[in-house]
Every structure is written in C-alpha cells, then in structure tokens.
C-alpha positions, 0 to 999 in steps of 0.5 A, spaced: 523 593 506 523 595 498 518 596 495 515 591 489 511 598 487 511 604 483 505 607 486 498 605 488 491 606 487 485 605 492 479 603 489 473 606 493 467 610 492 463 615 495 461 614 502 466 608 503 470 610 508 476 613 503 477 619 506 479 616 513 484 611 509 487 616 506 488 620 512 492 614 515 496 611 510 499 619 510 501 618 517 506 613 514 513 615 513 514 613 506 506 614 503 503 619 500 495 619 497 494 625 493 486 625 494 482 625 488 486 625 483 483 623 477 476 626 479 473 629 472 471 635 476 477 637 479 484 635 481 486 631 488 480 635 492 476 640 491 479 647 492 487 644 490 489 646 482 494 642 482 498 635 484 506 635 484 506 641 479 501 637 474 494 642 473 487 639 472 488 642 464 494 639 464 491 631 467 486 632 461 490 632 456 495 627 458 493 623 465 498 618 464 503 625 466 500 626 474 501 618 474 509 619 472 509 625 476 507 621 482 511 615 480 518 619 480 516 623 487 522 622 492 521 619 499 515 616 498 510 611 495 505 615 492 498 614 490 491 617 489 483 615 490 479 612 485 473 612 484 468 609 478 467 614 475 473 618 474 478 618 469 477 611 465 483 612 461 486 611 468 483 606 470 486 602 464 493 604 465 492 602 473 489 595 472 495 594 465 502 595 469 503 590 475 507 596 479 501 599 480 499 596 488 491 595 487 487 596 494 480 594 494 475 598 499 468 596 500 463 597 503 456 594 504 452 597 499 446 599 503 451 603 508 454 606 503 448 608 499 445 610 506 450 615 509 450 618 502 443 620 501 444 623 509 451 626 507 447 630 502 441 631 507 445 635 511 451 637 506 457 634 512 461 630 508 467 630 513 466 630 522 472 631 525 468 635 532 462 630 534 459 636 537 458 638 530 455 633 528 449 634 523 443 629 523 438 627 518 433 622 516 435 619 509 429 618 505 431 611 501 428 610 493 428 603 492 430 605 483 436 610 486 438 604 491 437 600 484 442 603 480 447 604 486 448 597 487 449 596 479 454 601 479 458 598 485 457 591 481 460 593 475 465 596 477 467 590 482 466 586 477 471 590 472 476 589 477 475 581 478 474 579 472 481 584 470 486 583 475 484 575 474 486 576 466 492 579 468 494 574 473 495 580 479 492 580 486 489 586 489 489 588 497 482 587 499 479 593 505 473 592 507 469 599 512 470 595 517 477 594 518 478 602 517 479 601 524 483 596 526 490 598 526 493 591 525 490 591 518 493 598 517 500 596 519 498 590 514 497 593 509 503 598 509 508 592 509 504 590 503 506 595 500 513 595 502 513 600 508 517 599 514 514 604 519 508 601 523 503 605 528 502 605 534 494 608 533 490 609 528 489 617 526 482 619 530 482 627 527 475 624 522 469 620 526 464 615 523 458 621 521 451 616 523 454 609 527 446 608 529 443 602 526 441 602 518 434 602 520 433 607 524 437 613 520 432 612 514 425 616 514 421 611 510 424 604 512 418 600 509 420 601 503 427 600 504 425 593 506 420 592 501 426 593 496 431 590 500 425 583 500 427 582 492 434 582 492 439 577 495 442 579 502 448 575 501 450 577 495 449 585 497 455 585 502 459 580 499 467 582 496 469 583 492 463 583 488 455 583 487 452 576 485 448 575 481 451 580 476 444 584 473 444 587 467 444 594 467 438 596 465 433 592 469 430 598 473 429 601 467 424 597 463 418 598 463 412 593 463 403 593 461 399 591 467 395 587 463 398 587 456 403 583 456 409 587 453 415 590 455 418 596 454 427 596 453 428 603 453 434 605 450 436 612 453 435 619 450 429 616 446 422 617 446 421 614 453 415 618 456 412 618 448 412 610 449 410 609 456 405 614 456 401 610 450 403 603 454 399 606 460 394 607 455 392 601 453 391 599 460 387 605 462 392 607 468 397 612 470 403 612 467 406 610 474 400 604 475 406 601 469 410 595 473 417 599 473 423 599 478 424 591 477 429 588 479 432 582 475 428 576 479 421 581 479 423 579 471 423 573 471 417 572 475 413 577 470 416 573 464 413 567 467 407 570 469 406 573 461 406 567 456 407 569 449 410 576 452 412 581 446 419 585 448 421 592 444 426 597 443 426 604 439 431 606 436 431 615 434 436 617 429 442 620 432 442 626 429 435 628 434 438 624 440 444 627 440 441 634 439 434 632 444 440 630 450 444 636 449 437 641 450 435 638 456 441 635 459 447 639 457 444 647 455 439 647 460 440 649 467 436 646 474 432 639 473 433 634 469 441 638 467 447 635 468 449 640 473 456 637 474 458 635 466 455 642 465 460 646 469 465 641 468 465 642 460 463 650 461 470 650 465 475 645 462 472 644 454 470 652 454 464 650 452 461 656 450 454 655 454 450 660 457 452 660 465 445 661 468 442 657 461 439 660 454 435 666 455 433 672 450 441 673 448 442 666 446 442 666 438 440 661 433 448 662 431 450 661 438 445 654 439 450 652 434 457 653 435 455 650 442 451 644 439 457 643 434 463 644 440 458 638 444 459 634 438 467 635 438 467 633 445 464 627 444 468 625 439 474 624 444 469 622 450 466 616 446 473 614 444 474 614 452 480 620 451 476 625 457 475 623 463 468 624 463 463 618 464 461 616 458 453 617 459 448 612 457 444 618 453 449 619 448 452 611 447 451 609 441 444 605 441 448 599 438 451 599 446 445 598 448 442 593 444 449 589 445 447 591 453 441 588 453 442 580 451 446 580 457 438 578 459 435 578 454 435 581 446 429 585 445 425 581 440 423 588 436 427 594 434 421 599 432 423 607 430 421 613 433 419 616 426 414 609 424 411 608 431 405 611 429 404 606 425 407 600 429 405 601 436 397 600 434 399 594 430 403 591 436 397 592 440 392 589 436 398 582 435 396 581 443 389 583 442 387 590 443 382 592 438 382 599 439 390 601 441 392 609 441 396 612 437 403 615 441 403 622 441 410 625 438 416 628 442 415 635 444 419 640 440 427 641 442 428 648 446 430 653 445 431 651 438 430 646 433 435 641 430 432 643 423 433 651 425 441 650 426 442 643 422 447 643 415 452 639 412 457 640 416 453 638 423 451 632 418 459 630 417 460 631 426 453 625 428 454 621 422 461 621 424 460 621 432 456 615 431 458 611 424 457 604 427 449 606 429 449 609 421 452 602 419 448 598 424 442 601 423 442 604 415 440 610 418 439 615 412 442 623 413 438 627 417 434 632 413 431 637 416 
C-alpha cells in the first residue's frame, strides 16, 4: 500500500491518552512518532536534545526544518504530537499541506481534566507496573475546569472549522478506541501501512480506570458546576458546543448593582473589583464570578438597564507591570515555564532565583528591553511560546469580547477615579468610593528605567493599540 502522506501529526492533549498511542503506532513497521516535537519547552521529550539531528535551537528558529527532517526520514512514515499549546507556526503549516495525515484524539473533558489534576497530585504521569501505582484524590475547581474546557473548544474548533475550509478530513480517535486493536490496525491502513498487529502494546496501563466520581475529593462541587453547562456538548467530537467565548469566567458582576466587569488581562483587575465589592458592601469574593455563559445570560435578564465596562491601561505600564510579576518574578504568580524557557532558549538575562540586592537598575532594563524584542517575534507568531492573554494587544481582546457581547464603556485606568464614582451614581449609588491605585512595580518602577528607546519598542510592539486607542507616549 502506498502512502498519500508525507508525515503525520496527532492532535491531542495532556491526559488524553497521547503517550499509549504513540507507543503503538511505533510498533508499526513503517511508523514512527517522535513524541513532542514542537512542545516550546523542550524537543520530542523532556531529557532528548534533538530529533534527526534538528536541536531545540535549531526548531526555533526554523520549525519547518524538523517537519522536512522528518519528511525525508527513510523507511518510515514519520510524525510527532501536538498539543494547543505548542508551536502555532506549526500548526499552521500541518492544517495548510493536505500531505500531512491529520489524527484527531479526544477525550471527555471532565476525564481528561480529572486525571490531570491527580497526575499532578502525585507527579506519575506514566504507569507502566501497576504495583506502582500512586494514588490521590483530585481537588476540582469549577473556574480551572472552565478554562480547561474552553481551551479544548478552541482549539477543536480551530481544526473543524480549518480542515473544513481546506476541504481535508482528519481520523478522529477517541480515548476509548485507544484499546481497540481494530481501530489501530484502521488507522495504520489509513495512513498507507501494510503491517497490522496481533495485539495492542501493553507496557503503559490506564493510572485511575474508577469511576470519575469517586477520584475527586470535592465532588459537590464538581456537580454544582458541572449542573450549569450542557453534558452532551462536554464530550461531544470533534468539538464542544455552544462555542463560549473566552472570557466569561473571567467577568466580573455586582451582587446588587447591576454592572459588569470585562476585564482585559494585565490590567488594573483587583483595583477595579476590589471597588466594585465596595459598592455592594461585600468581600471581593461575595462579587458573581466564574460564570459560565448560560449563568450571563441569566444575570443579564435578571439586571434590566445593566451597565457593561472595560479598562484599558497604557501599554507601556501593562507590558512592564506583566513583565515584574510574571516574567522577573519567581515562585506564585510566575510563569515558571515561560520563564525557564526564555532564560534558556531567549538568554533572557533573568536572575535564576529572581531579583535580589545584586539586580541593578541598569540590569532591570536590558532584561525588560530583551522581554520587548521577544514580543516582537511572539505576537507575530514567529516563537512557539503561547501568546499570553496578559500581553495581546488590548485591541484583541476587546475584538474577543463581541463574540458576546461588546462592553458598552471602555473607561482608562488613569481616569477611573473620576469615572468610577460617575458610573455608580448613573445606577444609583449616592456615595461610590473611590478606586485605589495600582501598587507600584517591583522591584523597579517604569518611570526609573524608562527613555526613548524603550518608548520606540512598546509604541512599536503595539502600534495598533496606539492607533486604536490614541494612546499618547508614555511619560515618566
């Protein structure tokens, strides 16, 4: 049989059963999956330094070499496994080039989200002798299983909706086929194999195979969240309708105001709902958050002449702000993988252990202005880190937002001291607070390091936000 590919790629995600397939379509004469192969982090797996002879460094500033690579391997129909969050550069080339066999493996979310959170528990992310076996109780939060969700929506969407346009088809897998030998030998015809097995691989074993219910320590909450989103559409292929926007668990809501928070990430969001829990006389937690989109729908019906609003703060302070506390910073809050990965790949020059009394001023800068130039290429889409919702552009996010709703004010950090309170008083609150300020950067403040030159990099990086939004230079 000859082959109507030039490689393959398996769309999956963590926790979906990625590695079991892969470990079978190697035991095919004829096929071979090298792992990860675009995982920004590291290169096939995590303790391998190259595939075929292409380095990690050598990926990154050319992804489409490892794909030839790959492609002109002798004997074997090569691929590798992809995730949403690898390389967007490649998933571009994948869904362009009809040679390239597409497989499809899913999962029901609630599964795949479970046995996650109990990998982590225990750090056993592979079982291959069962008397091995670690166990733990997953501890399920309704907002992280929100955005779990959202991100497999996406991304299903994504290829439905491109395969579509293209007019290609792709071999849907679900978890549950992994073991059936019929449709792995299906699956290699399809992708032009002649060999077939006699049985399955069985050196990995399923880690948790009790019913979902009983592996979560808190499983009240888990029905109670589970209660406001549609079943069916949770574990429908190939993806996950309705299609909710982004956002939503994200949004913020008055408990007696009416008046909805959209906030747009790397913002003033704790300065804002903290004031919003002001006006109600409750805790910051006592605001409606975690909604769902059917929860905001009912909230808007429920809030006759509602007001929606947005901040938007000036480039220059987000991207500086995001970088302290996401990027500079280690431990909570950080972004521990981003970080290593631009320490390592980028030569970021970022303090290993974060800034302590030997991190200068002069240091603070030269390490901002290299976080700048790797933007530049990671907003064009030319790394294959994820671009981060904390530094998009604001004008994406407001362009994210009409796929529900647009926010009817778009209000500016340095201002809300006076548009807060005049918003209040329009739904009546006689006496609104006033918003607090945004505590200062750490452990330098933009205006300490801040000149033309750093000026020339933001208004670049995010021209469209400038033009958009009239944004003035940034003065110190």
């Amino acid at each position: 049989m000859t082959s109507s590919f030039d490689y393959f790629i398996v769309f999956a995600e963590m926790r979906t059963g990625s590695n079991f397939l892969e470990t079978n379509l190697n035991a095919f004469d004829g096929l071979t999956c090298h792992g990860e192969a675009f995982n920004p982090h590291f290169i096939g797996y995590p303790n391998s330094d190259n595939i075929l002879g292409i380095t990690q460094s050598m990926r990154e500033d050319n992804p489409a070499s490892l794909i030839s690579r790959i492609k002109s391997e002798p004997g074997a129909l090569g691929g590798f496994r992809y995730f949403h969050d690898h390389d967007p550069r490649v998933m571009d080339l994948a869904l362009e080039d009809p040679r390239c066999a597409k497989v499809v493996l899913t999962r029901n979310p609630l599964d795949s989200y479970v046995s996650w959170k109990i990998a982590k528990a225990t750090g056993q992310w592979k079982l291959t002798n069962v008397k091995r076996r670690k166990e733990a109780l997953a501890q399920f939060d309704s907002a992280e299983f929100s955005q779990h969700v959202e991100a497999l929506q996406d991304f299903q969407i994504t290829l439905l909706n491109r395969l579509q346009k293209s007019g290609q088809t792709a071999f849907y897998v679900a978890y549950e086929d992994l073991q059936n030998l019929e449709v792995m030998n299906g699956l290699a015809r399809w992708l032009g194999v002649e060999t077939q097995l006699e049985a399955l691989d069985d050196s990995l074993k399923r880690q948790n195979p009790a019913p979902v219910v009983s592996k979560v320590e808190n499983p009240g909450v888990m029905e109670e969240a589970l209660s406001g989103m549609d079943r069916f559409n949770l574990s429908r292929t190939p993806n996950f309708e309705p299609r909710r926007g982004p956002s939503v668990p994200g949004y913020v809501a008055g408990v007696v105001t009416p008046l909805l928070y959209l906030p747009i990430k790397g913002g003033p969001e704790a300065q804002v709902t903290a004031w919003m829990a002001g006006l109600d006389n409750v805790s910051p937690d006592g605001l409606i958050q975690k909604m769902n989109q059917k929860q905001l729908r009912q909230w808007k019906r429920g809030n006759p002449g509602f007001r929606s609003f947005t901040v938007l703060r000036h480039p220059a302070a987000r991207v500086h702000s995001v970088f302290c506390r996401r990027i500079l910073q280690k431990g909570n809050g950080s972004y521990g993988a981003i970080r290593e990965t631009l320490r390592r790949q980028f030569k970021l020059p970022l303090p290993k252990d974060g800034p302590d009394e030997s991190y200068s001023l002069a240091d603070h800068r030269e390490a901002f202005s290299q976080f700048l130039t790797f933007l530049r290429a990671n907003l064009a889409g030319q790394t294959s880190v994820r671009v981060d919702a904390e530094w998009a552009s604001q004008s994406q996010a407001l362009s994210g937002f009409a796929e529900l709703g647009s926010p009817d004010l778009v209000l500016r950090e340095e201002e809300l001291a006076e548009d807060l309170p005049a918003l209040a008083r329009r739904l009546g609150r006689t006496a609104p607070g006033q918003p607090e300020a945004a505590s200062e950067d750490q452990p330098y403040r933009l205006e300490e390091i801040w000149d033309a030159e750093l000026e020339k990099q933001v208004s670049s990086l995010y021209q469209r936000d400038y033009v958009m939004f009239g944004f003035a230079p940034w003065r110190a």
